[in-house]
C-alpha positions in Angstrom: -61.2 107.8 113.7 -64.0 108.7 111.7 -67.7 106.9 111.3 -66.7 104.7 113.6 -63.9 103.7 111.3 -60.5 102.8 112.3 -57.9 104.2 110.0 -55.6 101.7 108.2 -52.1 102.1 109.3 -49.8 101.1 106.3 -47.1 99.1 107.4 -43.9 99.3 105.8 -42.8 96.2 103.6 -39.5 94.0 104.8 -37.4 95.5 101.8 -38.3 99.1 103.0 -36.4 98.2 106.1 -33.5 97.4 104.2 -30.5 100.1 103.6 -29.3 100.9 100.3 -27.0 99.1 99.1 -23.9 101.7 98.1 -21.6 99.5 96.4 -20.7 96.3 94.2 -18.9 93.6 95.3 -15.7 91.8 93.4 -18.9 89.7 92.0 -20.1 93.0 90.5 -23.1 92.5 92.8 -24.8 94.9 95.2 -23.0 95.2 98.4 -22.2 97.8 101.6 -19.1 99.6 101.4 -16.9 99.4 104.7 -15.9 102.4 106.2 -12.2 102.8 106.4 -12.0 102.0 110.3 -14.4 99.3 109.8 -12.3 97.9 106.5 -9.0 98.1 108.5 -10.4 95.9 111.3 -11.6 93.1 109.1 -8.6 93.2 107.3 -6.1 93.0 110.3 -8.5 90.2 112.3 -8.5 88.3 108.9 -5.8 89.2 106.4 -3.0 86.7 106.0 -1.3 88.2 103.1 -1.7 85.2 100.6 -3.2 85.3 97.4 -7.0 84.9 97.8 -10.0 84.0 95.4 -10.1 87.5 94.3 -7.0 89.5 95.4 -3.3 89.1 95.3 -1.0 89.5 98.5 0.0 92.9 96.3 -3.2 94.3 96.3 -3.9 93.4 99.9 -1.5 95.2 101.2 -1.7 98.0 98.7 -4.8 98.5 99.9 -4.1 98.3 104.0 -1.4 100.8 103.3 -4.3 103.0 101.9 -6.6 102.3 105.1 -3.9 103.2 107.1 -3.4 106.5 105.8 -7.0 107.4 105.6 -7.6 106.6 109.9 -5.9 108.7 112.6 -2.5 106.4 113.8 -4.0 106.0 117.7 -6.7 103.5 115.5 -4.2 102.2 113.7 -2.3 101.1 117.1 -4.8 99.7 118.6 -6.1 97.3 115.3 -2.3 96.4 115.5 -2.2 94.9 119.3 -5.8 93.3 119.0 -4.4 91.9 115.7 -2.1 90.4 117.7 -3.2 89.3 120.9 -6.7 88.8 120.5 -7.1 87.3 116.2 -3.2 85.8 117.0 -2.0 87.2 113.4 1.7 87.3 112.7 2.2 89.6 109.1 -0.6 92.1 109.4 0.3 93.6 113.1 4.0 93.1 112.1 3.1 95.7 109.0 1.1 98.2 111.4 3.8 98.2 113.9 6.3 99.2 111.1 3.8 101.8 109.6 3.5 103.2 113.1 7.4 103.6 113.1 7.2 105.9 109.9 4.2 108.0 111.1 3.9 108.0 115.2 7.0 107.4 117.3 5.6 108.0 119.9 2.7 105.4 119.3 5.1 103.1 117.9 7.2 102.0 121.2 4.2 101.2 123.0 2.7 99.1 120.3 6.2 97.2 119.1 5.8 96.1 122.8 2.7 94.6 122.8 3.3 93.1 119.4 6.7 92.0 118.7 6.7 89.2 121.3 8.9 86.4 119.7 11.6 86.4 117.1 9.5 85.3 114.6 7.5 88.8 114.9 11.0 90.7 115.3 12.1 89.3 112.0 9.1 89.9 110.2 9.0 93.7 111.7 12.8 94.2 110.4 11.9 92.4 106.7 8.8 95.1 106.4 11.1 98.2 107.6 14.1 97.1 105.2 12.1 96.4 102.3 10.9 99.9 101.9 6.9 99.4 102.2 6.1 101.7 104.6 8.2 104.2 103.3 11.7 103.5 104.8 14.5 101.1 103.9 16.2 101.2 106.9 15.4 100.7 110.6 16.4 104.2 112.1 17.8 104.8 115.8 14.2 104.6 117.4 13.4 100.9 115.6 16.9 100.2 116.4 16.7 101.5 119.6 13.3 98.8 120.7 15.2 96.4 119.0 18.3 96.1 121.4 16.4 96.5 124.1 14.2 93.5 123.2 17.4 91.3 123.1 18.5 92.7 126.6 15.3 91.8 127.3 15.6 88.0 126.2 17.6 85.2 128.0 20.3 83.6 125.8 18.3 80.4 125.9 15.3 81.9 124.5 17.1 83.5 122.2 19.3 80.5 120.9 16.3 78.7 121.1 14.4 80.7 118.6 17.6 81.7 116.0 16.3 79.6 113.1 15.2 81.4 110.4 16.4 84.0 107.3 15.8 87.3 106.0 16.8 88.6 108.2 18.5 85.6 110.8 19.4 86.9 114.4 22.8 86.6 112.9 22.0 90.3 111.8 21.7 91.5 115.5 24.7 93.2 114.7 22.8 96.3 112.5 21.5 97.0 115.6 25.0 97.4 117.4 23.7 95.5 120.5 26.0 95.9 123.7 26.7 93.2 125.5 26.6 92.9 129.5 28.7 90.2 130.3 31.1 87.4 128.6 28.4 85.0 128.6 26.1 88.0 126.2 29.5 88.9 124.6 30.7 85.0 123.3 26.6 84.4 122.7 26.5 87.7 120.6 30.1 86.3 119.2 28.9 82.7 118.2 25.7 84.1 116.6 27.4 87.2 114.2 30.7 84.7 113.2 33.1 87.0 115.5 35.3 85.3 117.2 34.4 84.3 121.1 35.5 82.6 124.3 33.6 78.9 123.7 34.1 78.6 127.9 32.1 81.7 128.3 29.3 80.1 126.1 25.5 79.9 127.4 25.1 76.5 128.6 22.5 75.3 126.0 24.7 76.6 123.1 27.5 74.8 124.1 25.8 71.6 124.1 24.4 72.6 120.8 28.4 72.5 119.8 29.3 69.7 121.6 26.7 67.7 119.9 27.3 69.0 116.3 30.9 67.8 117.0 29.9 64.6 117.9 31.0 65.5 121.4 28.1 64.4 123.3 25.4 61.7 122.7 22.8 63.5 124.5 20.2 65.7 122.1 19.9 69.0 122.8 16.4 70.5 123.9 16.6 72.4 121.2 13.8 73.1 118.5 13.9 70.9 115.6 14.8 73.6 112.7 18.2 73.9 114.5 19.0 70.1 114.7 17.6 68.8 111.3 20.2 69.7 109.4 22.5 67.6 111.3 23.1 63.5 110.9 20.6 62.6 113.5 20.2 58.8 114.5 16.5 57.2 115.0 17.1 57.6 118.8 18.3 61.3 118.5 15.0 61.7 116.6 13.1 60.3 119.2 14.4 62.8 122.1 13.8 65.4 119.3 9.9 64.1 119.8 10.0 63.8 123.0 11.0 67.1 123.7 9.4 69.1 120.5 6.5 71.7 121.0 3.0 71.9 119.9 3.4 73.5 116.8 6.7 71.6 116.0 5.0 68.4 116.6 1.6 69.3 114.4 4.2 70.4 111.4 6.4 67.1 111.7 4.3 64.1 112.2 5.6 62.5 108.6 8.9 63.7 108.9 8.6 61.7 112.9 7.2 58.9 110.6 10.0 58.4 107.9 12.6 58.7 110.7 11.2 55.5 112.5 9.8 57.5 115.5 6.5 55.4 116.3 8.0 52.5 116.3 9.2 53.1 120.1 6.6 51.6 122.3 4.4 54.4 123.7 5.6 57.5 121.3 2.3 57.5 119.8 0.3 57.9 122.7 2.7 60.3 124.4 2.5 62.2 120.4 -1.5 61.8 120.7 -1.7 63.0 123.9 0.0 66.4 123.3 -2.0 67.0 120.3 -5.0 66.4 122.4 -4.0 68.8 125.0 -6.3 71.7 125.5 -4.0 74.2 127.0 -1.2 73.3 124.5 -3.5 74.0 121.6 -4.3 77.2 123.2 -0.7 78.3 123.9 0.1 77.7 120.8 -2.5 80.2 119.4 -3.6 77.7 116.4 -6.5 78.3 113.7 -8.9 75.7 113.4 -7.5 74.8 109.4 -4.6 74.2 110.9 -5.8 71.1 112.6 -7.5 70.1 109.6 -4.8 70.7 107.4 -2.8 68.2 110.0 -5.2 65.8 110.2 -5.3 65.8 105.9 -1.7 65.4 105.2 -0.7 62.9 108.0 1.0 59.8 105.7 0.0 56.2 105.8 2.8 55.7 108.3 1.5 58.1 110.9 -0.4 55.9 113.7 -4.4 55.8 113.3 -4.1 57.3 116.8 -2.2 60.4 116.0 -4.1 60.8 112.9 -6.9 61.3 115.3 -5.7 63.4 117.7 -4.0 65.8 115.0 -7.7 65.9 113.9 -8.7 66.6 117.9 -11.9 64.5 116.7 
């Protein structure tokens, strides 16, 4: 104060608020570098490994092989099983498990736990740890080790249940030199790697799988639908195969239900409807929203308005 004067305080303008910008975006336009922590999280909640606006699936994971390397391995575990069970990714925690498996063993057990927790991931992790991208080209006796225990660990039905697929197939179990702990494990193990086996001795579900694929048995297996498409399947085989078919399978397979005369059975398009609708289905099935979309956008003519709708979940 002075003269009875109140001294002006200057205040500062909005801009001056505003950090510095420290980088350029792949726009070539002022942006905020990511730390490498910070980077890694956004990649492993986001990244999908597909070939986006401005990188290539190469360069994505060149570069989360970098982040990796520049953040201590207890971060890297722990992006890994939120990757997983919180952003419900399938490649990018599959990756960070294998990495771990190359860098932290004893980090590594604990995460491949948390994150391998269907075949679909236990492929992927083998693919990444054969194809040499985290810097080995084979699985070693600790990855092998996880590996047969998480088959001991599975029923045979699960197991059979979830066998489709390549690259590698659960036909491979044998690079892992699984034992098996009873005839039932040893005919199962047997039927899957093309040894020979006792057929008496098989799991239930498998041998009805047989039965059926020898036109032994008119009754459809509960079976996912990758395992009994390849077979000559009658409009009423395709209708159990409806009936009985999962969330996912059901949202992937609405033309091919079409084509194969499905909806025309009185009430299979509600029952269809009804499971897309279904709130806990959706959320057990872990689903992104673009899937629903993508659904909705590619249902044929022939699907019902109905299941058009509910594939939407308008």
């Amino acid at each position: 104060m002075d003269n009875g004067q109140q001294d002006t305080v200057r205040k500062p303008s909005g801009d001056a608020l505003i950090p510095q910008t420290d980088t350029a975006n792949s726009e070539n336009a002022p942006a905020y570098a990511l730390a490498p922590k910070q980077a890694l999280a956004q990649y492993a909640a986001t990244g999908c490994f597909g070939r986006t606006f401005y990188a290539t699936a190469d360069e994505q994971l060149t570069r989360v092989l970098e982040l990796c390397a520049a953040v201590d391995a207890e971060f890297v575990a722990r992006v890994a099983i939120y990757s997983r069970t919180y952003s419900f990714m399938k490649d990018m925690p599959a990756l960070l498990c294998a990495w771990l498996s190359a860098r932290d063993a004893r980090l590594h057990g604990p995460v491949f736990a948390r994150v391998i927790d269907n075949t679909r991931m236990l492929r992927t992790d083998v693919q990444i740890l054969r194809s040499g991208v985290v810097g080995r080209k084979s699985l070693g006796s600790a990855p092998k080790r996880l590996v047969r225990e998480w088959l001991a660990s599975r029923d045979e039905h699960a197991l059979f249940s979830s066998s489709a697929g390549q690259s590698p197939s659960l036909s491979d179990v044998k690079m892992v030199h699984p034992k098996p702990t009873g005839p039932k494990r040893e005919a199962f193990y047997g039927s899957m790697i093309g040894r020979s086996y006792d057929a008496n001795a098989l799991p239930k579900l498998v041998m009805q799988f047989e039965q059926f694929k020898a036109g032994e048995a008119l009754h459809v297996p509960d079976l996912p639908f990758m395992l009994l498409s390849a077979l000559p399947l009658s409009q009423k085989d395709w209708v159990e195969i409806a009936k009985n078919a999962a969330w996912q399978t059901t949202r992937m397979n609405l033309n091919t239900f079409a084509r194969h005369g499905v909806f025309e059975t009185d009430g299979l398009a509600s029952l269809i409807a009804a499971r897309l609708r279904n709130a806990r289905e959706i959320q057990r099935a872990r689903i992104f929203p673009y899937q629903l979309l993508t659904a909705y956008q590619n249902c044929d003519a022939a699907v019902p308005q109905e299941v058009r709708d509910s594939a939407g979940v308008r």
